[in-house]
Each structure stands twice: as C-alpha cells, then as structure tokens.
C-alpha positions in Angstrom: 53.3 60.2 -52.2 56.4 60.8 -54.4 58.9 63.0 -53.0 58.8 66.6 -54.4 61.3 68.0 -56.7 62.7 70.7 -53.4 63.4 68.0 -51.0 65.3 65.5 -53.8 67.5 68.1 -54.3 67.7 69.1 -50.7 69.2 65.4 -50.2 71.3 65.6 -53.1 73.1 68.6 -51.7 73.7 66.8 -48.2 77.6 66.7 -47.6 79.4 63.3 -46.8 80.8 62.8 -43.5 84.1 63.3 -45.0 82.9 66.5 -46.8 81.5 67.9 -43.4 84.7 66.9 -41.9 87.2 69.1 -44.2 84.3 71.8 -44.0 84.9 72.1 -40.1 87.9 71.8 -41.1 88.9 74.6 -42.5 86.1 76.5 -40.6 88.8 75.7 -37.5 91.5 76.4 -39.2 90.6 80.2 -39.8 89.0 80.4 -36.2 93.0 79.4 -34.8 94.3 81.8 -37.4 92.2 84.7 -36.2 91.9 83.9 -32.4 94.5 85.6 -30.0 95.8 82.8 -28.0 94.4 79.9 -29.8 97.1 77.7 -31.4 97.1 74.0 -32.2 99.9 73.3 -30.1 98.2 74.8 -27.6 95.6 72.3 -27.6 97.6 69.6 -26.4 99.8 68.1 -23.8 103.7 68.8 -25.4 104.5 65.7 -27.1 101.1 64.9 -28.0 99.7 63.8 -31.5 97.6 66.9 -33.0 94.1 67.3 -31.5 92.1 68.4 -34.0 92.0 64.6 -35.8 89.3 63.2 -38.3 88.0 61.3 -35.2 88.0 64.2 -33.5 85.8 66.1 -36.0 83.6 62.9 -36.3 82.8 63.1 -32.6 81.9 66.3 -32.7 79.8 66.2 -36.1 77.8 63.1 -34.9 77.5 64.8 -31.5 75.3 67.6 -33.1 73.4 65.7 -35.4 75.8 66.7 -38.3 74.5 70.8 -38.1 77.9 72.2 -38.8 76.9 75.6 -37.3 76.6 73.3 -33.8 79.1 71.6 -34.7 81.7 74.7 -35.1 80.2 76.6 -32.1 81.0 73.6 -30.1 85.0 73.3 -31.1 85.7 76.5 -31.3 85.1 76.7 -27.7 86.5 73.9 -27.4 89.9 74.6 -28.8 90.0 78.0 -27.1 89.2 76.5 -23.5 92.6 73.4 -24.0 94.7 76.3 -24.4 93.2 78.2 -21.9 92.9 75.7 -18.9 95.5 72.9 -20.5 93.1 70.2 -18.8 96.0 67.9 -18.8 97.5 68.9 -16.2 97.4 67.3 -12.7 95.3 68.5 -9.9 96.8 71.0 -7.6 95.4 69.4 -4.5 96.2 66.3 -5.4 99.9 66.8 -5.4 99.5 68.2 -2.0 97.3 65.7 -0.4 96.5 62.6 -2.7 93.4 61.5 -0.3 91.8 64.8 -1.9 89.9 63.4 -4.7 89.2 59.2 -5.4 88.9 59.8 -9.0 90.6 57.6 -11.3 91.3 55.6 -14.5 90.7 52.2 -13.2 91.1 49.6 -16.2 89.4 48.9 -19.1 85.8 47.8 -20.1 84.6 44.9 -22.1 84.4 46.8 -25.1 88.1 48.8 -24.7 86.4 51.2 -23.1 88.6 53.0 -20.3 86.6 52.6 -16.9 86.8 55.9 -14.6 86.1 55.2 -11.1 85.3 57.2 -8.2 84.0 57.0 -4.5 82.7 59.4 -1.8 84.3 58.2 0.8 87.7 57.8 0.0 87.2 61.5 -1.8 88.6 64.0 1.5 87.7 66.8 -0.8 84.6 67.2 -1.9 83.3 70.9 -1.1 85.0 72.8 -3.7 83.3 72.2 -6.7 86.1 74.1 -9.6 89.3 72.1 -8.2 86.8 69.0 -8.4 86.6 69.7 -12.3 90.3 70.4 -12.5 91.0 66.8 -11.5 88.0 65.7 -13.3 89.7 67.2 -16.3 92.9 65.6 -15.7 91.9 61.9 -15.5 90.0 62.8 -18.5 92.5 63.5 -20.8 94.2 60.0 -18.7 91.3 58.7 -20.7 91.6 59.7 -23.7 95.4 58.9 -23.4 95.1 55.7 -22.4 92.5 54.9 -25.7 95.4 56.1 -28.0 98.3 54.1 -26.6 95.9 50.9 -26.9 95.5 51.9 -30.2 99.1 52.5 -31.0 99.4 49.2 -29.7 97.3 47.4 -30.9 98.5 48.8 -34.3 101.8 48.3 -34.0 101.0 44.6 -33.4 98.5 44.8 -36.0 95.8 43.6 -33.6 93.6 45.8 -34.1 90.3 44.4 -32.9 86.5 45.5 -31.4 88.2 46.7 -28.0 90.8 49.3 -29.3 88.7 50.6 -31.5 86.3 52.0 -28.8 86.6 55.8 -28.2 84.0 56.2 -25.2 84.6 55.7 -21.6 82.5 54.5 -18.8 82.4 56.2 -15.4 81.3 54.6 -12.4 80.5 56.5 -9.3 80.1 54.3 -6.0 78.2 56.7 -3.3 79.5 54.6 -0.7 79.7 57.8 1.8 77.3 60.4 0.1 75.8 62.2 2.2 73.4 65.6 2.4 76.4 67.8 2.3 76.8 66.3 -1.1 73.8 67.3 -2.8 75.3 70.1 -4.8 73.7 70.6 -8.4 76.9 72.9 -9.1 78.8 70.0 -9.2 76.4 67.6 -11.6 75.7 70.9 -13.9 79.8 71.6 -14.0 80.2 67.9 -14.5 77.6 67.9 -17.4 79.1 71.2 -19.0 82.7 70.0 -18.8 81.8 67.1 -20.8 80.5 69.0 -23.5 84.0 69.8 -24.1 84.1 65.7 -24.8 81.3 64.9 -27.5 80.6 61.1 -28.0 83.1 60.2 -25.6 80.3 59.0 -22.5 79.0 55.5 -22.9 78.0 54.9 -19.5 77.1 56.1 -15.9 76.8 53.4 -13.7 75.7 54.7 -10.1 76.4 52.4 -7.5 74.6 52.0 -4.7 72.6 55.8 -5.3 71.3 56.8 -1.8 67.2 58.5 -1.4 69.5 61.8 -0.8 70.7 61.5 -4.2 67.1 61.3 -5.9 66.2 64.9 -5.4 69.1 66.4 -6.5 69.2 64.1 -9.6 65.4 65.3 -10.2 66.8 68.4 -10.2 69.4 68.2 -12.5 67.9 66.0 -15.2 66.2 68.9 -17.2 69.3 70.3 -17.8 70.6 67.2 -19.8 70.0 66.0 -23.1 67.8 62.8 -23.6 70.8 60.9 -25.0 72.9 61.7 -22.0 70.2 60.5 -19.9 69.3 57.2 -21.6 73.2 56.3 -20.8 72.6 56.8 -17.2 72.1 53.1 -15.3 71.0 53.2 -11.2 72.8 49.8 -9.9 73.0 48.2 -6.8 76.2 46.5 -6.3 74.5 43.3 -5.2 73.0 43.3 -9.5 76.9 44.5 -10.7 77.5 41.6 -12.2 73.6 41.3 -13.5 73.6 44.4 -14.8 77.0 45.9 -15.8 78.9 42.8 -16.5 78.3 42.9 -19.8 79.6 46.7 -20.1 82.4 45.8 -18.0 83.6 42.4 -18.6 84.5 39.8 -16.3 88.7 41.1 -14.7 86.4 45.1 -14.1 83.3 43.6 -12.6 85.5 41.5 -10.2 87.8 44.9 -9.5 84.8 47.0 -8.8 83.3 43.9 -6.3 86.9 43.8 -4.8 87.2 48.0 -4.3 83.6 48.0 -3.1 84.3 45.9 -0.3 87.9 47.3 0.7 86.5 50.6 0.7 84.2 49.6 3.6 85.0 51.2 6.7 88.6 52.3 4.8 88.1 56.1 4.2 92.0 57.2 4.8 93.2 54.1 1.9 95.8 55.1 0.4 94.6 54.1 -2.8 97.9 54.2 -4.9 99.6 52.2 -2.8 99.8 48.3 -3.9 101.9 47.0 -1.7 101.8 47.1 2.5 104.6 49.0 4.4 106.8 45.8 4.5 106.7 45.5 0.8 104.3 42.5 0.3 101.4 42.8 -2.4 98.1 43.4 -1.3 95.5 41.0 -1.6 93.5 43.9 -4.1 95.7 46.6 -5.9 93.1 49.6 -5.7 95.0 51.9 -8.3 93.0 49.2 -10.8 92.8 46.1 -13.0 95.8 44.3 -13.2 96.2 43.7 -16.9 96.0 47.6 -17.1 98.4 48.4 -14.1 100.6 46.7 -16.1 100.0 48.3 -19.7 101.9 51.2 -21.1 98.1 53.0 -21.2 98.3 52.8 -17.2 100.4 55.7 -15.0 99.9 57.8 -11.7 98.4 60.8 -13.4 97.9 62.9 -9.9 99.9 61.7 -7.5 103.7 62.8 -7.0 107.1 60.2 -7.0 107.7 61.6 -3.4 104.2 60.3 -2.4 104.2 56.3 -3.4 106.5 54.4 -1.1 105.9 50.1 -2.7 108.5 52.0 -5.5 110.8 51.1 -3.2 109.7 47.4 -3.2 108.7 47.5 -7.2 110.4 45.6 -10.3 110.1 45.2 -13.6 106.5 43.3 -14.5 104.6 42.0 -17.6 106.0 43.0 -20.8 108.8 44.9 -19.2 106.9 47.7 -17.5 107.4 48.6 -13.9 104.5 48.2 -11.7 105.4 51.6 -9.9 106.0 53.9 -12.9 105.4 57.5 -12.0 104.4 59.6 -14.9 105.0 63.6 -14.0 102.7 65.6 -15.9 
C-alpha cells in the first residue's frame, strides 16, 4: 500500500539532527536568558570548556527519541540543577574520612570507555543516601573529565581512534559486603534519577557477585526504569569476569577488577589511594586503578585531600612526565 499524501509530507518536514540540534539550541538559550540563576558559566567547573556542546545536545536528542519537547524538558533541568548543586565538586565526607565512600574512576574500558568502580565493603558510609549522590556526582563529572582529556589527546596527537571517541562509561559494582541493611530502594531510585541528568552516557552495569538479598530489592526497583536502562544491566559472577565482561572491559581492566576483587577480601579499612606501603615500596596491586590510566593526564585524586595520601612522599615523575601522586584540588 503506497504511502498517503499526509504522512510523505509528515517525513519531509522531519528536522535533521543538526536542525533539531540548533532548535534546542536556541530553545536553551532563551531558557538561561530568562531563568534567575541559570548562567552557562554556571554549568561548569571554572576553567572548563562550555557545557552545552553539539555532543551534548546529541545525547540528549537521541536520549528522547528526538521529541524536542522531552528533549528541552530534560536540559532545562538539567542546566538549572549544575548551577544549583555544581556536581563537580568533591564529597564533603570524603575530605573528612576518605574510607567513607569506595567509589571511583578506575581506568578505562576496551572501548575508551571510563570504568567507575565501587565496593560495599570498603564503602564505611553507606546509610546516608543524599551525600552518597553527592560523591556519586562528583566521580561523575571525573568521568566525563577524563573522556575529554583523552580526547584532547588523542587530538592533539591526531590519534584519534574507536576508543576516544567513546562518550559512555561503565560502572561496576562488586557487592562484596552487601548486606540487608543495604537494601534501600532510595538509593537505586536517586541513583536512576541522578543519571537522568546524564543521557546516553551509561553503557554498562556489571554487578558482581549480586547476593539473594539483592534480588528483591532489584524486583522492586526495575519498574521504575526504562527498558533500555535495563537491557544494559549484566548479573556477573566474578568467577565468568573474564567470560563475560572481558570484552567490555579489555584485557589491563579485567585483570584490575580480578586483582581488586581479591585484595578487597577480608581488607575493609584499605586505604584505597594509597599505592605504595608505609616504607615507600610499590604494592603488588595499585587499587586507585589501571596503571596506564594512573599514569595519564585523564587520571587524579578527585575526593581525597593532599594532607591525606602519604606514598607522595615516596613519588617521582612517571610515564610521559606525569607524577604518580598528583593531587588535583577541586
């Protein structure tokens, strides 16, 4: 049956990606124009490139099907919450008590794509669910950091190739320690609605190790997330890491998470950010991550304080001129 006349035109009308892109645009534009306390230096960390980016707008377009109403709704909040809650900056807790929270940018996947891990046990923290999202937001925008200084890399060497051109990250959580006291659905239902402010940036969950405890809650939860968030959702068991994630992870990541796995047994007061023992000699595994990315420019302590890491005091210059021990302050 030939097409009728209404619907030809209907797909004639259809804007380009780069049409729908200058339409949000300008829509955002007006909406930071109008909006008390909404600027577009207010989006970002100071020093930052601008955030509202044509890859930006692409996430966010593909993210909602290309329904520019969606689309809008989604950045405009978007925008207004950066300047609002400046998710950049470092965990509170953290900077008192670095055992808090175990979440961290640990290296990079197969495909470029920065690798956030995180584990119960080493996580001291756990209870209060808003300054859990406060550091979640933090090593978020480590993430997104980290993509662009591969990429400014990468084209400053003009090497541009399949891994930094990636934009997604992967997150793995080990449940090494979860227990009853950790089903919380406030936490899975912040974590879901804090990544909304993040469209097209998840391309895989790996859950290590899930305990029964965990079923429940995740039975309870999964209504509340979209079938495409779902689908990129993989239950592992770390003896089928390699089996099943190696692939996502490539082969330096796979044998990082193996190696973390087994120093976090029985090791729940590691001091994680720590690479070197208290008379200055490497450790066998550098927990802080991968060591091609410990020694990248993308790579920095992102929550924990100068005063805080003592194998500085040890450290010298590394690969490609960067210091193992650089301290970032945020």
């Amino acid at each position: 049956m030939k097409p009728s006349t209404k619907s030809l035109a209907s797909k004639a009308s259809k804007p380009t990606e780069e049409e729908a892109k200058e339409e949000l645009r300008i829509k955002l534009n007006v909406f930071v124009d109008e909006t008390e306390d909404v600027t577009h230096e207010g989006m970002v960390r100071p020093g930052n490139p601008p955030y509202l980016t044509d890859a930006c707008l692409t996430r966010c377009l593909r993210g909602n099907d290309f329904n520019m109403d969606d689309a809008f709704k989604q950045l405009s909040k978007t925008v207004a919450w950066r300047c609002k809650e400046q998710p950049w900056l470092p965990c509170r807790l953290c900077a008192q008590n670095p055992l808090a929270h175990s979440i961290r940018v640990a290296g990079f996947g197969d495909g470029g794509q920065p690798v956030i891990y995180t584990n119960f046990s080493q996580a001291h923290d756990r209870k209060d669910v808003d300054i859990g999202m406060e550091h979640l937001m933090c090593v978020l925008e480590h993430s997104a950091d980290a993509l662009r200084k591969k990429e400014e890399e990468a084209s400053a060497s003009r090497a541009k190739t399949r891994q930094t051109s990636c934009d997604k990250w992967v997150l793995i959580a080990d449940f090494d320690g979860f227990g009853l006291a950790d089903c919380n659905p406030k936490a899975m239902v912040c974590t879901a609605k804090l990544l909304a402010h993040y469209p097209e940036r998840l391309d895989t969950v790996i859950m290590l190790n899930a305990p029964w405890a965990f079923s429940g809650l995740w039975k309870m939860v999964t209504p509340f997330l979209k079938e495409t968030t779902k689908k990129k959702v993989k239950m592992v068991s770390s003896s089928n890491l390699e089996r099943d994630c190696g692939a996502i992870l490539g082969p330096e990541m796979t044998a990082w998470v193996s190696a973390e796995l087994a120093d976090n047994k029985g090791n729940n007061t590691k001091e994680w950010w720590e690479h070197r023992t208290a008379d200055g000699e490497l450790k066998e595994h550098d927990a802080r991550g991968t060591s091609s990315f410990v020694q990248s420019s993308s790579w920095s302590y992102n929550h924990v304080s100068s005063s805080q890491i003592k194998s500085a005091a040890f450290d010298t210059v590394g690969v490609g001129g960067v210091k193992i021990s650089k301290v970032v302050e945020l």
